[in-house]
C-alpha positions, 0 to 999 in steps of 0.5 A: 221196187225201191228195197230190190234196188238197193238189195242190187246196189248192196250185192255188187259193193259186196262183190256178188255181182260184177257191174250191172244194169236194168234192161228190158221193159223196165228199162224202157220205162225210163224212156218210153210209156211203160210196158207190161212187164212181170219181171226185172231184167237184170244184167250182170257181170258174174265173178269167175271162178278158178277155172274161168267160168261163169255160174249163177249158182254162186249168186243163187246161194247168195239169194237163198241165203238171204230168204229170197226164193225162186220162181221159175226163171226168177229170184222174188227180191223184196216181192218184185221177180228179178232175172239175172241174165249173164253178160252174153254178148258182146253187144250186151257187155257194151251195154253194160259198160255204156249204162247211163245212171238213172234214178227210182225214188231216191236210189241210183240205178244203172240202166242200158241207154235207150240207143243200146235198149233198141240195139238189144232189140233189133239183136233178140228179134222177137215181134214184142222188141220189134214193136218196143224198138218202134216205140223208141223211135217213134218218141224221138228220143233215140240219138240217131247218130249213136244208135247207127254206130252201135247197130253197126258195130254189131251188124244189126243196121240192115235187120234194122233199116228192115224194121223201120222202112216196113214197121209192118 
């Protein structure tokens, strides 16, 4: 894990990649008991081409380049699946921005904060984000104050309430 951030880290000082940050489970891990997990979710800031739009293929190249190879959805970096996943949304790009630096054996690494991990949860819906969002509420970690802003900014403060006042 330790030479695939750093691979990360090298991509974006060589312009890869825009800014990016480590979402889903392993994010979570930072936060919360780990969840099992295949992959790394990885979420970047692509560099647009002349027309303005966004590809993966200029990063892909990049990674095949460098010996790395595909696995379904993935690019195997250093042995350990990454999926880069584009910024999105609006509530994934404030995420982005808002990423708190945390450390893996020694290398900086950009990771959504708890509050916008569950955000992103209550977002996507799925019963395994519903079940990660309870488990972030349930360490008593969250910044309440900050994830109510951020649930509403984006809409989500209803689905939410939902989530929490009937856990079933």
């Amino acid at each position: 894990m330790k030479k695939t951030l750093q691979y990360l880290n090298n991509m974006r000082e060589a312009g890869v990649i825009g800014n990016y940050a480590v979402g889903g489970a392993m994010a979570a891990a930072f936060f919360i008991d780990p969840i099992p997990t295949f992959d790394l979710d990885v979420f970047v800031v692509l560099p647009q081409d002349a027309s303005g739009l966004l590809s993966l293929a200029p990063l892909y190249a990049h990674l095949k380049a460098a010996g790395f190879q595909e696995d379904k959805e993935c690019v195997v970096i250093e042995g350990v699946p990454v999926q880069f996943l584009p910024a999105y949304n609006l509530l994934i790009e404030e995420a982005l921005e808002n990423a708190v630096e945390m450390d893996y054996d020694g290398i900086r690494m950009p990771v959504f904060s708890a509050e916008h991990l569950v955000a992103v949860a209550v977002q996507t819906g799925r019963g395994k984000d519903r079940i990660r969002a309870q488990l972030f509420a349930d360490a008593g970690i969250l910044n309440r104050e900050k994830l109510e802003g951020i649930l509403a900014h984006h809409g989500l403060e209803g689905k939410w309430k939902m989530w929490t006042s009937n856990p079933s």
